[in-house]
N, C-alpha and C positions, 0 to 999 in steps of 0.2 A: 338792914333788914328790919329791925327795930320802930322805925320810921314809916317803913311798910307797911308794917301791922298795926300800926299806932294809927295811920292814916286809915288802913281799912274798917278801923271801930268808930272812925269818926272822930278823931282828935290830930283836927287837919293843921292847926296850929302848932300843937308838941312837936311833931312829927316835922313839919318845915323845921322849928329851932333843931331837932338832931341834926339832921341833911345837914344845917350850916355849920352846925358843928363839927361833924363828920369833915367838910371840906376846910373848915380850920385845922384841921389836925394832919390832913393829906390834900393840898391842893390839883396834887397831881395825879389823884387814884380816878380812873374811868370811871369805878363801880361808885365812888362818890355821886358825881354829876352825870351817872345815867340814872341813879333814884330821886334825886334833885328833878331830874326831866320827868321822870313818871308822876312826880308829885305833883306836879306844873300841870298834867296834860290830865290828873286826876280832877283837878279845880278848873279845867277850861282853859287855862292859859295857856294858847299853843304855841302863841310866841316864844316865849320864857322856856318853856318844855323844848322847842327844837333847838333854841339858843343851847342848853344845856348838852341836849344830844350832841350838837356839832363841836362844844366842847370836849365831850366824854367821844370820840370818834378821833379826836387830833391825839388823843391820848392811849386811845387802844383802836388803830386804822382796821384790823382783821375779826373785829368782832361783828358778826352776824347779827346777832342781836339785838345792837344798838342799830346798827346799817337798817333791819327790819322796821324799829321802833322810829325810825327818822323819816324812812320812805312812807310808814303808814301816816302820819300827820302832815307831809309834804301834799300828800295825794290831797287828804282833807281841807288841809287849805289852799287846795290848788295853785300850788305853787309848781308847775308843769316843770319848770327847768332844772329847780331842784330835784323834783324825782326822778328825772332820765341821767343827773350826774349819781346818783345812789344807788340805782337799778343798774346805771354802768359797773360799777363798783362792785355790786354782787353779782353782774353776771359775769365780772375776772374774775373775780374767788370763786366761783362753782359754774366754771362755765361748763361743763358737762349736763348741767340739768333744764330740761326742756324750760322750765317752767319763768329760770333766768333771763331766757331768751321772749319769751314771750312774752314777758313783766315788761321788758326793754321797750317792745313795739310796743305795747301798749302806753304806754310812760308816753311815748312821740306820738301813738294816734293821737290820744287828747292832747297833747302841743298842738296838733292840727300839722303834722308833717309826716301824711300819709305814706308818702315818697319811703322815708326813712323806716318806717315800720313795715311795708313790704320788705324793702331791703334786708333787716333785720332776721325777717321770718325768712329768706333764701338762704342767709349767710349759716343759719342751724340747719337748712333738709343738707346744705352744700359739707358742713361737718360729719353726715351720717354715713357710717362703713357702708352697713347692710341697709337696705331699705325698708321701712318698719313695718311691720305685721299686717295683712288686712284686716285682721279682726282687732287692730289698738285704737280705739276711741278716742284717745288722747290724740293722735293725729289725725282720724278725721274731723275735732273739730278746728284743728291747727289749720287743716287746709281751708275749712269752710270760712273760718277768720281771714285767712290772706286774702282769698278772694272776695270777702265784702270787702276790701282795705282797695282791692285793684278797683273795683265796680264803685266806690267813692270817689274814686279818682275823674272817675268821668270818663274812662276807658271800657266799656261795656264789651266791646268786641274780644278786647286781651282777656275779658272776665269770664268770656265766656270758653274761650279759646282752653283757657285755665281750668275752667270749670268738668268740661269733657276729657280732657287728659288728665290730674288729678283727682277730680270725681267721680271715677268710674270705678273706683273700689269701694266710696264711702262710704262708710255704716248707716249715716242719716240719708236712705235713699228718697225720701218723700222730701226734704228742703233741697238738695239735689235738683230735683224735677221742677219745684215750682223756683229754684231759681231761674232756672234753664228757660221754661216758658216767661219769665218775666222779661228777661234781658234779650228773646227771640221778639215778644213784642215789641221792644224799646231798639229793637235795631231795625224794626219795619218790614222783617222777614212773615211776613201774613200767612205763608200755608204751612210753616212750621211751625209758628207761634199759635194756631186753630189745633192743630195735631196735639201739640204739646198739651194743652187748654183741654181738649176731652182727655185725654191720658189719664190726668187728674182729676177730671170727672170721674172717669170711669171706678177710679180707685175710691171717691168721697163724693159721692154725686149730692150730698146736703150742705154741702158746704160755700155760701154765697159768694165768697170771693173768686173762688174758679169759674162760675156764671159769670160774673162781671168780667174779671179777663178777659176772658172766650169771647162775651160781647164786644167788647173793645178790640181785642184783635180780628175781628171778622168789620171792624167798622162801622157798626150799627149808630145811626143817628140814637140819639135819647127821645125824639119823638116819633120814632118809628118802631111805633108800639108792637104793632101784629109782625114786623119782623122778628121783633125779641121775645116774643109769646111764642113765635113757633121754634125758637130756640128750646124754652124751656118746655113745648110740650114736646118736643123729640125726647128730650131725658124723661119726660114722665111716663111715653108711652115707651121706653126703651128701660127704666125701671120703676115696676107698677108701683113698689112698695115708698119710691122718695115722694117725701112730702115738699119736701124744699120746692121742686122743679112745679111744683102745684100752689105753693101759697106766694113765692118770690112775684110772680107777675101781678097778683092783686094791690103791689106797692106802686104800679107805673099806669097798670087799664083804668080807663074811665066808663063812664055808664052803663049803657047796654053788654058792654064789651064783659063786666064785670060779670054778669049772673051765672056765665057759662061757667067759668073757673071756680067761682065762689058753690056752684051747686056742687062741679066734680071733687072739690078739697074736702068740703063735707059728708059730701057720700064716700070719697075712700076714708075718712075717718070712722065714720058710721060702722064700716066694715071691717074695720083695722080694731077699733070697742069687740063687737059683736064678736069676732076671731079670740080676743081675746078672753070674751067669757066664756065661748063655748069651753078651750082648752082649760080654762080653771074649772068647768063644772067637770068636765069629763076626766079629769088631775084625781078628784074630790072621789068621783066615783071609782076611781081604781084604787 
């Protein structure tokens, strides 16, 4: 403890001499070579700090604390194999807690063995009595993780299969939707992936990336300009007040084509000002 506080004022060398002192006098104490490892991982040295740790772990296997301190520098030096033997570790001693289990898959998505980290996240819904709350957040983003883990795989159909039977409780219903249209595109389902694509419109209609979608899924060439302008003037004449469906086409028209949209964007702006003043003068007078 000593060493600790010596270290934290800044007298990183006293502080080393106790530690080795300390471990002269107890070669076998954990609590020795887990402040030994903190000292290490204080100065950079992450080698020497996890050396330490994995010492101070062969000497006390149940301690949490240490198992924590080892996994969080495994992670940082990416040392992937290291931290899925750690995360094993802690998720036998507290295998009750979600959070074991999902440390786990996560530990093997970044190994890059997507396989196992699905599996992972089945083996904990497959432990649950009751099935858990619609209102528990913590599980829907449990599931929303599995399912990007399947849709990495290159399984898009299971992803999506996945997605309509455990997603149809989840709290985050808007990533829900635009996964759903994402993966209806990418399976070449065209009048459900257009459906899905206004859906989202209809809910964000300013928001570019649903425009592009919706293009893309209706198969719009990139130079077939006036078809994708009467895309976006359907949203504009369908709601007066977006701006987006009014200024996006000004990135793709050329000449002529230009002056109509370029006059409409500034006269609803014009009027969109003007609205605006009236309701403050009239604020002012009441």
């Amino acid at each position: 403890m000593k060493a600790l506080i010596m270290n934290s004022q800044g007298k990183t060398d006293e502080a080393f001499a106790l530690a080795k002192v300390a471990l002269q006098c107890d070669m076998k104490s954990h609590v020795c070579w887990h402040v030994y490892g903190l000292l290490y991982r204080a100065v950079k040295n992450f080698e020497e700090a996890i050396k330490a740790y994995k010492f101070a772990l062969r000497l006390e296997p149940e301690s949490a604390q240490i198992q924590r301190d080892l996994a969080l520098l495994q992670i940082q030096m990416r040392d992937y194999q290291g931290y899925i033997i750690s995360r094993r570790s802690m998720l036998q001693a507290r295998s009750g807690l979600r959070q074991s289990w999902t440390a786990l898959a996560v530990a093997h998505h970044l190994a890059g063995d997507l396989a196992e980290a699905e599996r992972v996240l089945t083996a904990y819904e497959e432990t649950l009595k009751n099935p858990p709350s619609k209102t528990d957040f913590e599980n829907s983003e449990a599931v929303m993780y599995k399912n990007s883990l399947i849709a990495e795989q290159g399984n898009i159909e299971k992803a999506l299969e996945h997605l309509t039977a455990a997603g149809k409780h989840n709290l985050d219903r808007l990533a829900v939707l635009e996964l759903r249209a994402t993966y209806l595109a990418k399976l070449e389902r065209k009048e459900e992936a257009i459906k899905a694509y206004r859906a989202l419109i209809d809910r964000n209609s300013e928001y570019k990336k649903y425009y592009d979608g919706l293009i893309e899924a209706m198969g719009l060439a990139a130079t077939d300009h006036m078809a994708r302008k009467a895309v976006y003037d359907e949203f504009a004449e369908k709601y007066p007040r977006c701006d987006a469906a009014r200024r996006l086409p000004l990135d793709f028209l050329e000449g002529t084509y230009l002056i109509g949209p370029i006059y409409a964007l500034c006269s609803y702006r014009s009027q969109a000002r003007n609205s605006e003043k009236l309701q403050t003068s009239t604020s002012i007078e009441c």
